[in-house]
MMTF fields as JSON, N, C-alpha, C and O atoms, coordinates in Angstrom:
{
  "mmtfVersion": "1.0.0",
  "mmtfProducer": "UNKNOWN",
  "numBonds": 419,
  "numAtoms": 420,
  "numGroups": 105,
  "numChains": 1,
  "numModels": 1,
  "chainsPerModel": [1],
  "groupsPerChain": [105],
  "chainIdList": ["A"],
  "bondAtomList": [4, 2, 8, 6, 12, 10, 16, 14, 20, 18, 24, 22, 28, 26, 32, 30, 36, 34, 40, 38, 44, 42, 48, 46, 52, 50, 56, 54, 60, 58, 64, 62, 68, 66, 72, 70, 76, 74, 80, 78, 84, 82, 88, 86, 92, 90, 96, 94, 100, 98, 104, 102, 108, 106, 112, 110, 116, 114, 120, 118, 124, 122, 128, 126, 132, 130, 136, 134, 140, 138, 144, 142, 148, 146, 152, 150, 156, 154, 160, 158, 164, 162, 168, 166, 172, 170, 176, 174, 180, 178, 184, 182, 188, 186, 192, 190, 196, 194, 200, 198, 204, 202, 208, 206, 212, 210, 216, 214, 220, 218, 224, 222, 228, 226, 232, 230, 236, 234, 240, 238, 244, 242, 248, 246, 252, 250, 256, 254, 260, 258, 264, 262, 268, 266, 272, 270, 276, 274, 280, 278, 284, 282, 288, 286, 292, 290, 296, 294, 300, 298, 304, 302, 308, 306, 312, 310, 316, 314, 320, 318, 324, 322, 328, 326, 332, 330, 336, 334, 340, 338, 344, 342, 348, 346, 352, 350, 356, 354, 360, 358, 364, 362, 368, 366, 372, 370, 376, 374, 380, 378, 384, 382, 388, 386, 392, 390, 396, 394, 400, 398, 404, 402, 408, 406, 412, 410, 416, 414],
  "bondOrderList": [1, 1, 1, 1, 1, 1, 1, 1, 1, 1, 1, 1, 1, 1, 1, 1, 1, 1, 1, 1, 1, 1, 1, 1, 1, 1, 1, 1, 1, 1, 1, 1, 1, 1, 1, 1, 1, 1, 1, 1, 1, 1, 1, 1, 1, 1, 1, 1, 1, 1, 1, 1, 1, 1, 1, 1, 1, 1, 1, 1, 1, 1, 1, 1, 1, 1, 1, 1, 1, 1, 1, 1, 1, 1, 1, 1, 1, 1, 1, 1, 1, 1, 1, 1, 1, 1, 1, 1, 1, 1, 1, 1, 1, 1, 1, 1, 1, 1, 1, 1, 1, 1, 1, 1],
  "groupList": [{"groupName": "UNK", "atomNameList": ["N", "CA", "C", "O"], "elementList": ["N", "C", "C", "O"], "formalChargeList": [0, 0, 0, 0], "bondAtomList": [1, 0, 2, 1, 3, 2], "bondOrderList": [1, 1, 2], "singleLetterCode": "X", "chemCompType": "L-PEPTIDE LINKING"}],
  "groupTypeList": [0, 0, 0, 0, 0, 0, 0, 0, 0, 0, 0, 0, 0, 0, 0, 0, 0, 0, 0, 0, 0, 0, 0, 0, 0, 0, 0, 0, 0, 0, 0, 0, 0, 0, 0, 0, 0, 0, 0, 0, 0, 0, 0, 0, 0, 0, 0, 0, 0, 0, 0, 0, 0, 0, 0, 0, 0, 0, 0, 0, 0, 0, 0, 0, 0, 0, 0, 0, 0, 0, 0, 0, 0, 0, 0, 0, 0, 0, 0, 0, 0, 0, 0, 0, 0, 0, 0, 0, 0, 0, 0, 0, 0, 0, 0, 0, 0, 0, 0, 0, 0, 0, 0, 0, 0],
  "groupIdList": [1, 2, 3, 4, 5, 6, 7, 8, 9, 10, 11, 12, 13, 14, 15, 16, 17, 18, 19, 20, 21, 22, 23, 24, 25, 26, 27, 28, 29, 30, 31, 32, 33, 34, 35, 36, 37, 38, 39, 40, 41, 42, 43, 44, 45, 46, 47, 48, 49, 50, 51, 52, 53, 54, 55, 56, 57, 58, 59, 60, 61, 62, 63, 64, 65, 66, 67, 68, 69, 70, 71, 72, 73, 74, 75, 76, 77, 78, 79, 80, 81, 82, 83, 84, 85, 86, 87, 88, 89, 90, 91, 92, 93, 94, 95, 96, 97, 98, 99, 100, 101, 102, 103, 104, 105],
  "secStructList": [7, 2, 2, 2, 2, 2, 2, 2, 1, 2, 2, 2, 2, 2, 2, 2, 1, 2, 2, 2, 2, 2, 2, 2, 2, 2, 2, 2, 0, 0, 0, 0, 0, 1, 6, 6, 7, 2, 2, 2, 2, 2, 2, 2, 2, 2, 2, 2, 2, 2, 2, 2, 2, 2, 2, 2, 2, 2, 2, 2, 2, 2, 2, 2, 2, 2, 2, 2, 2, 2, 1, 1, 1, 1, 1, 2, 2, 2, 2, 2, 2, 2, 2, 2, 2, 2, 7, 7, 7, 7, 6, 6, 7, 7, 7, 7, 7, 7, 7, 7, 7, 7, 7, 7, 7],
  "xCoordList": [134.912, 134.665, 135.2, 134.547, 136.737, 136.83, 136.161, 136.311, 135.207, 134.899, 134.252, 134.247, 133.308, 132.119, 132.163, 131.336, 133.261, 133.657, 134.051, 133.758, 134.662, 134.758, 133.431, 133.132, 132.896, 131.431, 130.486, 129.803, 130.687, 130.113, 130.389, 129.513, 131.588, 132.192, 131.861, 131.951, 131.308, 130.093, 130.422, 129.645, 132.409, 132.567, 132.819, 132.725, 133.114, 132.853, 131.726, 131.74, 130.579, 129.024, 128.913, 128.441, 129.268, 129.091, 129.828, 129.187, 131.207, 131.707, 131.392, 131.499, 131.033, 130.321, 129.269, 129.313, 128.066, 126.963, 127.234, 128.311, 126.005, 126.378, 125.799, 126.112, 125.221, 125.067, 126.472, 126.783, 127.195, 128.541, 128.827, 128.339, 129.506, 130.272, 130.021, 130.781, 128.682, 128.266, 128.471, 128.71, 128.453, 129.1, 130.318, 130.598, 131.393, 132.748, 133.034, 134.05, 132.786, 132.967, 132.739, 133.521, 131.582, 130.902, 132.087, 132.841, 132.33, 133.312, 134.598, 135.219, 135.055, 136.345, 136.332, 137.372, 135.154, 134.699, 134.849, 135.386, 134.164, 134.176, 135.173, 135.315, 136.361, 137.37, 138.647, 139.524, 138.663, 139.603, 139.537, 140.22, 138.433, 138.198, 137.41, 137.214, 136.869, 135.696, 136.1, 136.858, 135.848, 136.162, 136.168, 137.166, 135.199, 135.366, 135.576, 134.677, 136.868, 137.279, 138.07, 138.394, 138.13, 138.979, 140.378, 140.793, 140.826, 142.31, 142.199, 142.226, 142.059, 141.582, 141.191, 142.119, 139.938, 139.678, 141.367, 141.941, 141.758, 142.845, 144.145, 144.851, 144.23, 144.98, 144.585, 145.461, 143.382, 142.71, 143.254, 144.135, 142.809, 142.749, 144.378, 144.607, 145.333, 146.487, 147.126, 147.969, 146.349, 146.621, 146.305, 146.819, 144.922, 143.782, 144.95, 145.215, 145.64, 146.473, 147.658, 148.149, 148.203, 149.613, 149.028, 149.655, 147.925, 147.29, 147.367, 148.039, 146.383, 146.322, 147.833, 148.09, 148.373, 150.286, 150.307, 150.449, 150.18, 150.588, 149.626, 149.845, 149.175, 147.623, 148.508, 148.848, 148.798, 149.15, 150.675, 150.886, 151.488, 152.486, 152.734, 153.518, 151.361, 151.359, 150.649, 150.672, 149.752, 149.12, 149.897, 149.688, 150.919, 152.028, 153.041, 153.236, 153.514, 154.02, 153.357, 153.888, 151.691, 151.235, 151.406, 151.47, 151.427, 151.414, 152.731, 152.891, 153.733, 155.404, 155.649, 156.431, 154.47, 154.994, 154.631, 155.32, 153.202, 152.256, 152.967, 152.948, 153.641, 154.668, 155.347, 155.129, 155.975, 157.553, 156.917, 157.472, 155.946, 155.322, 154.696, 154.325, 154.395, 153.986, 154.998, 154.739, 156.134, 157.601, 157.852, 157.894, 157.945, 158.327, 157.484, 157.603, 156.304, 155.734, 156.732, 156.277, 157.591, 158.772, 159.607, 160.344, 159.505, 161.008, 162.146, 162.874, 162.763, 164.154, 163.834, 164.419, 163.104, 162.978, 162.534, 162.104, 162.63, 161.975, 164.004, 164.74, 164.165, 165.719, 166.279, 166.452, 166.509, 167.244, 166.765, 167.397, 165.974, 165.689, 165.901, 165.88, 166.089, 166.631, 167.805, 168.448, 168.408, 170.348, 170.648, 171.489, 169.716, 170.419, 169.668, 170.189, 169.005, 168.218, 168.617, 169.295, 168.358, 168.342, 170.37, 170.803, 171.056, 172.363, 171.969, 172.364, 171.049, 170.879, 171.664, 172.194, 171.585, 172.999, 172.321, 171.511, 172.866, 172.715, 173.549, 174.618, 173.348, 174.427, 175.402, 176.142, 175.466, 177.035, 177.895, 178.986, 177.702, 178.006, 178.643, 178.304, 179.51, 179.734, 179.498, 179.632, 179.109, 179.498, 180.117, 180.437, 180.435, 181.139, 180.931, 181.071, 180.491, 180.286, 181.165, 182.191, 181.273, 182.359, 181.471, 180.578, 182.271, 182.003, 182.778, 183.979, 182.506, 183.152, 182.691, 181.579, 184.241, 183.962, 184.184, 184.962, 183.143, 182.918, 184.688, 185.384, 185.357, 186.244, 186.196, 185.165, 186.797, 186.38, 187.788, 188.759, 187.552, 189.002, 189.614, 190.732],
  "yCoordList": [10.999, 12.258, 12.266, 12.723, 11.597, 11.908, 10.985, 11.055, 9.873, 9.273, 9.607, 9.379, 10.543, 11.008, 12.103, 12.235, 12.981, 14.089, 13.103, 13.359, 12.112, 11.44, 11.291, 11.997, 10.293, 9.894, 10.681, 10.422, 12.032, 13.249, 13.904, 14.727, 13.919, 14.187, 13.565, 12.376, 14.863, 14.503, 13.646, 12.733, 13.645, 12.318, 10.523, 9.594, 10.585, 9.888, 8.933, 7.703, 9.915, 9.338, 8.854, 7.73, 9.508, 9.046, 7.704, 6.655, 7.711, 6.496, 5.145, 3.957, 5.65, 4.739, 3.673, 2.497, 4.558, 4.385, 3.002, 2.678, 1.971, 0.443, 0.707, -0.1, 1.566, 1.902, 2.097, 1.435, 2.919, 3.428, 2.028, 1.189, 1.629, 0.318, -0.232, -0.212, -1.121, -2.203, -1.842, -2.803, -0.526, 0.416, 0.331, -0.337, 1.133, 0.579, -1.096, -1.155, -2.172, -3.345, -3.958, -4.787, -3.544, -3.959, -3.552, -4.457, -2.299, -1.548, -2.243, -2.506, -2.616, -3.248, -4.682, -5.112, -5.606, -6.592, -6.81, -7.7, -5.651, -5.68, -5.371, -5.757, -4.286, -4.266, -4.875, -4.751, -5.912, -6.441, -8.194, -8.951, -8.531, -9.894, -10.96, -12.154, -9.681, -10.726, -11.396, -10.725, -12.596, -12.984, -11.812, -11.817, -10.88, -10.206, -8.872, -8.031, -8.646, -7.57, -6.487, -6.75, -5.11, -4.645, -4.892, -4.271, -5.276, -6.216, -6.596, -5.796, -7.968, -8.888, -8.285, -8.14, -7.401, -6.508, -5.725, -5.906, -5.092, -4.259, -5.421, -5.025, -6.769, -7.647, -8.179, -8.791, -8.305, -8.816, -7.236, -7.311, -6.387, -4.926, -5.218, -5.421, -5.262, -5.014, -6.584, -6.681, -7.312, -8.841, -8.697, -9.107, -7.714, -7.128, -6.697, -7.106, -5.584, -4.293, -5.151, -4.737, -6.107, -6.848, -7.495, -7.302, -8.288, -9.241, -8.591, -8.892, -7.331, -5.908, -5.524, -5.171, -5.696, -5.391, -6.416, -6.256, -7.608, -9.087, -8.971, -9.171, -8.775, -8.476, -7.979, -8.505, -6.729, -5.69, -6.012, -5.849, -6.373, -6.901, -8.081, -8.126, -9.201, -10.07, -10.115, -10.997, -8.879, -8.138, -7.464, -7.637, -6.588, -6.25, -7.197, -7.112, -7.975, -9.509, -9.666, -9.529, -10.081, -11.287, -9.565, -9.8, -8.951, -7.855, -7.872, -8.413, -7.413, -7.919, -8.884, -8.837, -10.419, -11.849, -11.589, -11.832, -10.98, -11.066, -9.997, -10.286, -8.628, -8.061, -9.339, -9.94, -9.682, -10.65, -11.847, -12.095, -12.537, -13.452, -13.067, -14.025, -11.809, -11.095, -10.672, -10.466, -10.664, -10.071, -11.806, -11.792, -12.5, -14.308, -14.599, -15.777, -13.825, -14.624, -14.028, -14.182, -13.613, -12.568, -14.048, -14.558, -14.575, -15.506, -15.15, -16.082, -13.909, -12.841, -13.159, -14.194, -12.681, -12.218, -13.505, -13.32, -15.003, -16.133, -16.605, -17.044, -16.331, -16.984, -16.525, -17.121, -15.104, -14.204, -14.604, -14.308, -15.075, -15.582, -16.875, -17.27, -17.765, -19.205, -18.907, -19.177, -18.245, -18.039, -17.598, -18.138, -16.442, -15.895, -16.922, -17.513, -16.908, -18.025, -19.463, -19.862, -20.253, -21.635, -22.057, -23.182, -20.726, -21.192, -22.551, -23.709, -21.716, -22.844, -22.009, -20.906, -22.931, -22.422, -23.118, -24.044, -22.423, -23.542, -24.165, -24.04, -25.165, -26.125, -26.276, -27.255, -24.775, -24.501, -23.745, -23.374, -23.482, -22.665, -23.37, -24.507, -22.729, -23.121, -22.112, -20.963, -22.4, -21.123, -21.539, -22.711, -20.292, -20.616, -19.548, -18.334, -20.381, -19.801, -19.233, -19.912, -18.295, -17.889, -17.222, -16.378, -18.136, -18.085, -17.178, -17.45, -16.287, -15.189, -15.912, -15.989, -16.39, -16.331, -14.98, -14.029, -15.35, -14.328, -13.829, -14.762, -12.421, -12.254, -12.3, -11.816, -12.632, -11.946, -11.836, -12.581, -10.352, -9.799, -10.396, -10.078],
  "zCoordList": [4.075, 3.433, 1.99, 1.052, 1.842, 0.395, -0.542, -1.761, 0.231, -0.815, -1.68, -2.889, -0.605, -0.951, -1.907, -2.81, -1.669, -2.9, -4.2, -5.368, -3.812, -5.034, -6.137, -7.1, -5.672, -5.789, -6.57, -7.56, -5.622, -6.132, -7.059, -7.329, -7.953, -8.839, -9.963, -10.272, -10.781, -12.301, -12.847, -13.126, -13.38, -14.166, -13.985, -14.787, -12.777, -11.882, -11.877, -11.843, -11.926, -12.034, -13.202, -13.377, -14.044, -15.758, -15.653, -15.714, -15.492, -15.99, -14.994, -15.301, -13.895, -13.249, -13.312, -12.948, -14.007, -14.62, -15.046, -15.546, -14.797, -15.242, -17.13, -18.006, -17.318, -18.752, -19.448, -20.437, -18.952, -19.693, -19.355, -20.112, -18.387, -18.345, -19.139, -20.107, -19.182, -20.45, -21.743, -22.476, -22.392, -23.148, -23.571, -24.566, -22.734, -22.526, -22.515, -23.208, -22.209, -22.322, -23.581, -24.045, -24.223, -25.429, -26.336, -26.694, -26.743, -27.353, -27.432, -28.462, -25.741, -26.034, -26.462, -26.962, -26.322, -26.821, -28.689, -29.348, -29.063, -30.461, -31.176, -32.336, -30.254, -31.426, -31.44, -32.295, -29.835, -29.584, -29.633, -30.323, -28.617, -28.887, -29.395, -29.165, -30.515, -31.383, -32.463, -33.164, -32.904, -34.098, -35.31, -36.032, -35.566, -36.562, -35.952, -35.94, -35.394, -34.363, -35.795, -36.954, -34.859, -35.782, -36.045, -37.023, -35.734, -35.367, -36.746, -37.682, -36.855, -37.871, -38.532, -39.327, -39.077, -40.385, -40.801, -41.874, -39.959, -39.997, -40.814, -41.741, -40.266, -41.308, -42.137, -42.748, -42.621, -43.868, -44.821, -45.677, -44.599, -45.495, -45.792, -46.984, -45.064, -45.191, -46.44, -47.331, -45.933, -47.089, -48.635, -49.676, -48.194, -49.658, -50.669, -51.799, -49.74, -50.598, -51.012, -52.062, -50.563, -50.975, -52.03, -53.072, -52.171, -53.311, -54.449, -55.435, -54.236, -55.0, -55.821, -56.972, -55.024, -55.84, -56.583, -57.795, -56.078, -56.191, -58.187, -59.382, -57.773, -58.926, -60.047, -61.106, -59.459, -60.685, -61.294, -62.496, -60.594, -60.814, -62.125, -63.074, -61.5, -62.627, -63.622, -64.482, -63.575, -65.014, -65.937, -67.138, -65.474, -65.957, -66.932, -68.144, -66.103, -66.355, -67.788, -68.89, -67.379, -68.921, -70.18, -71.387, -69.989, -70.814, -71.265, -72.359, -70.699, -71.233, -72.099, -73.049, -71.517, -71.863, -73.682, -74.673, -73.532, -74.614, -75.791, -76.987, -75.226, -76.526, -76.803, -77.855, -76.113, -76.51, -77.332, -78.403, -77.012, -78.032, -79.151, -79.829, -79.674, -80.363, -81.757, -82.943, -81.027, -81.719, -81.612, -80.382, -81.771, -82.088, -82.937, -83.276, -83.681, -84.555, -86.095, -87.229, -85.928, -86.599, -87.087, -86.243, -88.163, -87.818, -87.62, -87.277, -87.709, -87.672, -86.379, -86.062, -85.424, -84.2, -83.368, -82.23, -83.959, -83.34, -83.326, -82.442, -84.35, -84.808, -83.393, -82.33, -83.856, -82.295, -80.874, -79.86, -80.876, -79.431, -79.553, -78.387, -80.225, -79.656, -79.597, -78.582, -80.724, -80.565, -78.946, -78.227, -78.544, -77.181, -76.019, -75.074, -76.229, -74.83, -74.918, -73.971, -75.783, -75.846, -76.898, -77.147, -77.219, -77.96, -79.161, -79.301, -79.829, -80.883, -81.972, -81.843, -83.211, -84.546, -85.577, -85.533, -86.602, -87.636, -87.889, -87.292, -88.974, -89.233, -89.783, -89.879, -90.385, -90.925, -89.777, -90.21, -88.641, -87.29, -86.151, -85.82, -85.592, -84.14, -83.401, -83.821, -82.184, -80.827, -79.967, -79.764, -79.157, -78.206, -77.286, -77.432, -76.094, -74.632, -74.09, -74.104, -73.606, -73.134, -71.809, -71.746, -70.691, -68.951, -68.228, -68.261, -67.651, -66.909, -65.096, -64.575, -64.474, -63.258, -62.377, -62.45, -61.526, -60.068, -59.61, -59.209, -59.676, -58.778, -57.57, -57.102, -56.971, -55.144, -54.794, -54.932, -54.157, -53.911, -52.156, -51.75]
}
């Protein structure tokens, strides 16, 4: 008897239906174990948007690089950057480094 109330029960019939099934299967087919599943779209999009940073980040970058080489065609401003980067002098000059070690308490 209860099967039969089962059975009989509208939604029951629906999801029963070998239409819905093949339906339902297809569905979980496509977004779980297909090569081009949504899974996989869902980590490509997420790779897209990091590149996308990755992108803008080093557009930023050649833009910075391109002021600073811009300000070196300056000889004042070519001088000042070998003195602080590379400790070059002229030849009437000395420097002197002066090294600050790490405290640790």
């Amino acid at each position: 008897m209860k099967w039969k109330n089962i059975r009989s029960n509208r939604w029951v019939r629906i999801i029963a239906n070998k239409y819905t099934l093949v339906l339902l299967a297809f569905c979980f087919w496509m977004l779980f174990l297909d090569s081009n599943s949504w899974l996989i779209h869902r980590e490509l999009d997420l790779e897209i948007d990091d590149l996308e940073k990755n992108k803008e980040y080093y557009l930023n970058e050649i833009t910075h690089d391109q002021a600073i080489m811009e300000n070196l065609n300056d000889s004042l401003e070519l001088e000042k950057f070998a003195r602080s980067e590379y400790f070059m002098k002229r030849d009437n000059e000395e420097i002197f480094i002066i090294e600050y070690k790490d405290v640790e308490d």
